[in-house]
C-alpha positions, 0 to 999 in steps of 0.5 A: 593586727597589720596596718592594712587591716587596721586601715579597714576598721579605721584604726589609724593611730599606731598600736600604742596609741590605739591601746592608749585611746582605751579607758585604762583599768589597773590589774587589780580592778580585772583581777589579775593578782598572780605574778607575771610569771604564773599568770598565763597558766593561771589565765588557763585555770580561770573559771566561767564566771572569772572569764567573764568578768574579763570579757565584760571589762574588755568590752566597756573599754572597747565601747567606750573607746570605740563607740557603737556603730561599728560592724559587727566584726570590727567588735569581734576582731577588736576584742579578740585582740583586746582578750588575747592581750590579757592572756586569753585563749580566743578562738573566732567564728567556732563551727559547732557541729549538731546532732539530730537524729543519729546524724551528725551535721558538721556545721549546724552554727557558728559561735562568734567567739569561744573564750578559754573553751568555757564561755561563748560570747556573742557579738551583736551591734544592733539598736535593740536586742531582740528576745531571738537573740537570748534564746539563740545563745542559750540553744548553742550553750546545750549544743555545745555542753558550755555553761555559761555565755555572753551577748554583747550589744555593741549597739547599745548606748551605753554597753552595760545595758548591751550585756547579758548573761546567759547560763546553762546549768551554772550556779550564779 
């Protein structure tokens, strides 16, 4: 992130300040087990459900760290960074094409982020979800053949009850 843009979210300490002002989480507690060396292709491997559990811890340290009340986008740019720091392969504002009707529309949405190409997490910073919210994201997971995905409510008081999880054919 450049000193420009971290001046835009407010992010005035330096980068080891900024990481040290997280929560801290040891290894174990995310389930990073491998060795350093094997570790990123490990990250590759992870399943649905091991991805999660990451973007789950990432965005608790974000919350807590940060507070709700921020754009959207300082969240979604925050933890991109956050989750590519542990290896993560995350692709921001993904546009999704859709098929109707034999035709093929180029963009039909975007999704906030798509994490290792298995999970789509879905950033909100709003004081309640609304039930619009879930059913957005369970429609883009069958558009996108994805089974699961997260909805995160970075405007919740308390960002465990700004998380849900969304599935589409996966086993729980």
């Amino acid at each position: 992130m450049s000193d420009e843009h971290e001046k835009q979210i407010g992010l005035t300490q330096s980068r080891k300040g900024a990481k040290n002002s997280l929560p801290s989480m040891n290894e174990k507690q995310i389930g990073l087990t491998q060795s350093r060396k094997g570790a990123k292709n490990d990250v590759l491997l992870m399943n649905e459900n091991e991805i999660a559990k990451r973007i789950v811890h990432a965005a608790y340290r974000i919350h807590t760290g940060l507070g709700p009340g921020l754009l959207e986008s300082v969240y979604e740019a925050v933890l991109a960074h956050e989750l590519g720091q542990q290896g993560l392969r995350v692709v921001r504002q993904v546009p999704m094409p859709v098929v109707y009707d034999g035709v093929r529309f180029e963009q039909g949405f975007r999704v906030d982020m798509m994490v290792n190409d298995k999970v789509i997490v879905e950033l909100k910073s709003v004081e309640e979800l609304a039930p619009v919210h879930k059913k957005q994201l369970l429609t883009y997971l069958r558009l996108a053949d994805k089974r699961l995905g997260l909805l995160i409510n970075f405007g919740a008081c308390l960002i465990r009850d700004g998380i849900t999880r969304v599935v589409n054919g996966l086993a729980e």
